[in-house]
C-alpha positions as CSV (number, residue, x, y, z in Angstrom):
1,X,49.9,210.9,280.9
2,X,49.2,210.0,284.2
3,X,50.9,211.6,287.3
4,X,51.1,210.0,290.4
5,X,53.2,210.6,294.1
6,X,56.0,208.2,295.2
7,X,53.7,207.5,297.8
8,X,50.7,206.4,295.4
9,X,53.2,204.2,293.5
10,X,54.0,202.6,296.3
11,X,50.6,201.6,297.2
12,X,49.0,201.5,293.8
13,X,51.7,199.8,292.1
14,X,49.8,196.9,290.4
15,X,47.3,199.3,289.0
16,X,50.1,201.7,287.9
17,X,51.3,198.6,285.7
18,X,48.4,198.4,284.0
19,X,47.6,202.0,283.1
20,X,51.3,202.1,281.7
21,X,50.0,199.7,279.3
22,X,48.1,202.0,277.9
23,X,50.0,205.3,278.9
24,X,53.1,206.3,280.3
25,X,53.1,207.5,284.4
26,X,55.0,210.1,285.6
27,X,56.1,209.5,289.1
28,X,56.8,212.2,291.6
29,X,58.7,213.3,294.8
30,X,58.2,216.7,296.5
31,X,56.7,218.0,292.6
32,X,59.5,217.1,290.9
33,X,59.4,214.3,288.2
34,X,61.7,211.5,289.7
35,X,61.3,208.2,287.3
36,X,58.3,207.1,284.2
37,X,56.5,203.6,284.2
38,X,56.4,203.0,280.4
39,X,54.9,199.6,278.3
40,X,57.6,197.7,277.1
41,X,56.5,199.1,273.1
42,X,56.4,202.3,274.1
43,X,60.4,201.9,275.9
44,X,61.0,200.1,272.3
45,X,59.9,202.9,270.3
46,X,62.1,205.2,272.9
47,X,65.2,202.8,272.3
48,X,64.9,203.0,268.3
49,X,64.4,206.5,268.3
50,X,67.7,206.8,270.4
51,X,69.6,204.4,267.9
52,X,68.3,206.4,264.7
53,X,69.5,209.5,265.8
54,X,72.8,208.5,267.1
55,X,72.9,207.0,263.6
56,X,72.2,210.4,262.1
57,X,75.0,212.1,264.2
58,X,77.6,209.6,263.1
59,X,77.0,209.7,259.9
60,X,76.7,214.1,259.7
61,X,80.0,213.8,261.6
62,X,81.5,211.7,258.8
63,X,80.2,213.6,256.4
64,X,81.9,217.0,257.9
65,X,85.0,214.9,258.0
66,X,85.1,213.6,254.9
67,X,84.4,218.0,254.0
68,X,86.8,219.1,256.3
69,X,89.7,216.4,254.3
70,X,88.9,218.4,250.8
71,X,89.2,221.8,252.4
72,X,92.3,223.8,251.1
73,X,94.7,225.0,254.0
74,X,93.8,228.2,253.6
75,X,90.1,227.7,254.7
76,X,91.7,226.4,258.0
77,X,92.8,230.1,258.7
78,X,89.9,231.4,258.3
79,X,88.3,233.2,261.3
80,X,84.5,232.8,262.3
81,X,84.5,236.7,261.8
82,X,86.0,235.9,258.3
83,X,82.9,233.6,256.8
84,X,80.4,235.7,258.7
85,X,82.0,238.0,255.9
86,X,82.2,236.0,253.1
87,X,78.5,235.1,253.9
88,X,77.8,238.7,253.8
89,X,79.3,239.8,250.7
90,X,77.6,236.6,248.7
91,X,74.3,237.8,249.9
């Protein structure tokens, strides 16, 4: 990955378009990363990767709610000090 000043951007901007082509750039202020020049594939593969996992965590969320629906009223009084326990005395 290529690292570059705000300053260089500026001034090397078309040529920073092209090497993003082949790899991202980070740009920086004062050391610090402040933005990243990516191809548009390489923001695609970003965006799908973001969409699959928010797909994950919806669907593990409905899974534990779907759990937490068949759980006896009981469980619901149980402290975290009360399955760290129950763990315990299975093991």
């Amino acid at each position: 990955m290529r690292i570059v000043t705000s300053v260089e951007a500026q001034n090397r901007f078309g040529e920073l378009l092209d090497n993003a082509q082949r790899e991202p750039v980070t740009i920086t202020r004062r050391g610090r990363p402040v933005a990243f020049l990516l191809s548009p594939a390489d923001m695609h593969e970003l965006m799908d990767v973001r969409q699959t996992r928010e797909k994950n965590v919806a669907d593990f969320q409905a899974f534990f709610a779907a759990s937490d629906a068949l759980l006896k009223p009981a469980a619901n009084e149980l402290t975290d000090a009360d399955v760290v326990r129950l763990v315990n005395e299975i093991r």
